[in-house]
C-alpha positions as CSV (number, residue, x, y, z in Angstrom):
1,X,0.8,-110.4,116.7
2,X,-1.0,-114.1,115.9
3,X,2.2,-116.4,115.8
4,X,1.9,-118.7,112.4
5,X,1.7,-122.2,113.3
6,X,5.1,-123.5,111.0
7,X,6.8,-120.8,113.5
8,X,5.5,-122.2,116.5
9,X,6.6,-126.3,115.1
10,X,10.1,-124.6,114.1
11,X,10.6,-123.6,117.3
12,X,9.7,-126.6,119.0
13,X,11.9,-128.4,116.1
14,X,14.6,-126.2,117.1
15,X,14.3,-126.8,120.5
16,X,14.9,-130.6,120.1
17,X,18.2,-129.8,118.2
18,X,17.0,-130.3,114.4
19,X,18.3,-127.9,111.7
20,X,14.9,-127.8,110.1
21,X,13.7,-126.1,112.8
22,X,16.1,-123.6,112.6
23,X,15.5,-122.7,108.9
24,X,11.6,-122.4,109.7
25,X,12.7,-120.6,112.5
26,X,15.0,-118.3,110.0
27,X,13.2,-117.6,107.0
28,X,10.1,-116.3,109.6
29,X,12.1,-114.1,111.7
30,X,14.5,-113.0,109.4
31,X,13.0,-110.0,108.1
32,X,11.9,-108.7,111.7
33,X,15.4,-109.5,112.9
34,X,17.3,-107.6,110.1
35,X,15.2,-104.8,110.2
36,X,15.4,-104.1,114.2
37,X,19.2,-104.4,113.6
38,X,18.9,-102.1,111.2
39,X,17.3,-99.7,113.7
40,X,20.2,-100.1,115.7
41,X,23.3,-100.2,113.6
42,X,24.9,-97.3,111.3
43,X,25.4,-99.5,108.1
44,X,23.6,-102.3,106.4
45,X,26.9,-104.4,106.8
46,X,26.9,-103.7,110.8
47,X,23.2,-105.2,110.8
48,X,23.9,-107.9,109.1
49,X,26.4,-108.7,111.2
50,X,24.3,-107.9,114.2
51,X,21.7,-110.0,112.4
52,X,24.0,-112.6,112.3
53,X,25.1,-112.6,116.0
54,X,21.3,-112.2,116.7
55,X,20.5,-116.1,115.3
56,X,24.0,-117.0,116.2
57,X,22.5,-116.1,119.7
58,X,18.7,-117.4,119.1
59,X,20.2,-120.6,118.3
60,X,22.1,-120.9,121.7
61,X,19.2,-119.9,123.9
62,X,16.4,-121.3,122.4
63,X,15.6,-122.9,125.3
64,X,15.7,-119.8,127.4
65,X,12.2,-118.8,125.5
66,X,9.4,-120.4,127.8
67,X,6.9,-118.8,125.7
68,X,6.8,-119.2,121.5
69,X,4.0,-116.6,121.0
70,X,6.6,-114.0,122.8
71,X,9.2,-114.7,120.1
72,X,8.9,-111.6,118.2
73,X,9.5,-110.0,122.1
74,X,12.4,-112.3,122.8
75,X,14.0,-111.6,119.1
76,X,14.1,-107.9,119.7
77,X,15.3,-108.3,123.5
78,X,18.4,-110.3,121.8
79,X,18.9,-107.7,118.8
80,X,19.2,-104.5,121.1
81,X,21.3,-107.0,123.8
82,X,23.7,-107.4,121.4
83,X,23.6,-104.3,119.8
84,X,24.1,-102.4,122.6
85,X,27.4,-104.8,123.1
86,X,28.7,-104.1,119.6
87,X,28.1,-100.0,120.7
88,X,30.0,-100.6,123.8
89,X,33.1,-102.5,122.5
90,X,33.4,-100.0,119.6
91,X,32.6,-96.9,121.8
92,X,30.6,-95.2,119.0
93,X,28.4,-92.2,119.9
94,X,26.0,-93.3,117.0
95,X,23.2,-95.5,116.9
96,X,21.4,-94.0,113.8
97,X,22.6,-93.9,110.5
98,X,22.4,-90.6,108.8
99,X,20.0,-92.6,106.5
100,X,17.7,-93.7,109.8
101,X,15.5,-90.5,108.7
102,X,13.0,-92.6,106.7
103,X,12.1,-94.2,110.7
104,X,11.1,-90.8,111.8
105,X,9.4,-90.0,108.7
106,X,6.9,-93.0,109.2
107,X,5.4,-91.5,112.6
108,X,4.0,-88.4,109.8
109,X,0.7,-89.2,109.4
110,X,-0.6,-90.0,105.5
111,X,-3.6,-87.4,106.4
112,X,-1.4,-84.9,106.4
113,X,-0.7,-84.3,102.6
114,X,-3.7,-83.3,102.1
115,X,-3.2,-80.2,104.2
116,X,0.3,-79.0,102.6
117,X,1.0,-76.6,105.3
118,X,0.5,-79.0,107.9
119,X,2.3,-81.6,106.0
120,X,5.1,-78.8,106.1
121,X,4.7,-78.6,109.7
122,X,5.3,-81.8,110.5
123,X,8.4,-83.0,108.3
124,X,9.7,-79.9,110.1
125,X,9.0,-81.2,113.4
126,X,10.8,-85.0,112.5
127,X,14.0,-83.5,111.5
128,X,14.1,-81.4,114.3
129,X,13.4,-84.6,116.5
130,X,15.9,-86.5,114.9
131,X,18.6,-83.8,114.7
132,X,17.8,-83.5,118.7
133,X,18.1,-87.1,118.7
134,X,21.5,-87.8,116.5
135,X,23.0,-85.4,119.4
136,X,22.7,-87.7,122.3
137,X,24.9,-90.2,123.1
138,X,23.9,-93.8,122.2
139,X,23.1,-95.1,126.1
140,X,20.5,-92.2,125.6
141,X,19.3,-92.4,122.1
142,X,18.7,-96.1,122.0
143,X,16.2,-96.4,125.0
144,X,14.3,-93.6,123.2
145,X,14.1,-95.1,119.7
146,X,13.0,-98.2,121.5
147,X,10.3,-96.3,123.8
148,X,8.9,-94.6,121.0
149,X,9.2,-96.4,118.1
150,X,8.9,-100.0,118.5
151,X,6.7,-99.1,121.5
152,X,8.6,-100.9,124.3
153,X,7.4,-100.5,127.7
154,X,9.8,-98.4,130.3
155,X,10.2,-101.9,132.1
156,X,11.3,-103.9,129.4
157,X,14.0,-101.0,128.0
158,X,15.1,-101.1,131.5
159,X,16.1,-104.5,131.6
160,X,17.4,-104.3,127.9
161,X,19.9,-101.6,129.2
C-alpha cells in the first residue's frame, strides 16, 4: 500500500511533538484503525474505545516506528496488542460479534451469483466456518481471524500474541 505523502509529513510532524501532525496522522488512519478494532471487539462502543487506546498508544510510541511506509503494519500490531489486553483483563471468550458475519461473508467470491447453487454452497460453507470459529476461545480465534483475514504472516501473529 503506497503511503500518501501528507501521511508520511504527519508523521514526521508528530514525531517532533506538533499536534498538527497528529490530526494528519488521525484523520488518515482513522478509518483503518476503527475498522481493525472493530474486527477485534464485540460492540461498536468497545472499538471505539479500543480505537481510542490505539491513538492514545500511537501517540506515545511514535517514535518506536523506524519505518513510516510500515505504518499501516505498525497500526494493526498496536490495535490487536491492545485488544488482546482489553480480552485478557475482561476474560471474555469472545472476539467476534454476532454481527462479525458480514467479515466472513466478504471472502465469497462475487462470481459466484451467477451460479446459484454454488452461491448456496458457499454461504453455507462461511457460516459453518464461522460457527466453528465463534466456538473457540479468543487466544485461538484471534490469531486465526488475523492469519486469514487481514493476511498476517505466522511470524508476525506470533509476536502479536
Amino acid at each position: 500500500m503506497a503511503i500518501d505523502s501528507k501521511l508520511l509529513e504527519g508523521i514526521e510532524l508528530m514525531k517532533e511533538g506538533k499536534e498538527e501532525g497528529f490530526n494528519i496522522f488521525y484523520s488518515y488512519t482513522y478509518s483503518f484503525v476503527y475498522s481493525r478494532a472493530r474486527l477485534v471487539m464485540e460492540n461498536d462502543e468497545d472499538a471505539l474505545d479500543l480505537t481510542q487506546e490505539t491513538f492514545l498508544q500511537a501517540y506515545k510510541s511514535i517514535g518506536s516506528l523506524k519505518d513510516p511506509n510500515a505504518v499501516y503494519a505498525w497500526l494493526r500490531t498496536l490495535t490487536y496488542n491492545h485488544g488482546m489486553r482489553i480480552f485478557r483483563k475482561r476474560e471474555h471468550e469472545t472476539l467476534l460479534s454476532e454481527d462479525g458475519e458480514f467479515i466472513f461473508e466478504e471472502i465469497v467470491s462475487p462470481d459466484l451469483d451467477s451460479r446459484p447453487e454454488d452461491s448456496v454452497d458457499a454461504k453455507e460453507t462461511v457460516n459453518i466456518v464461522k460457527g466453528m470459529l465463534d466456538e473457540l476461545p479468543t487466544e485461538q480465534r484471534a490469531p486465526l481471524v488475523a492469519f486469514y483475514y487481514d493476511g498476517l504472516k505466522i511470524t508476525e501473529i506470533a509476536k502479536l500474541y
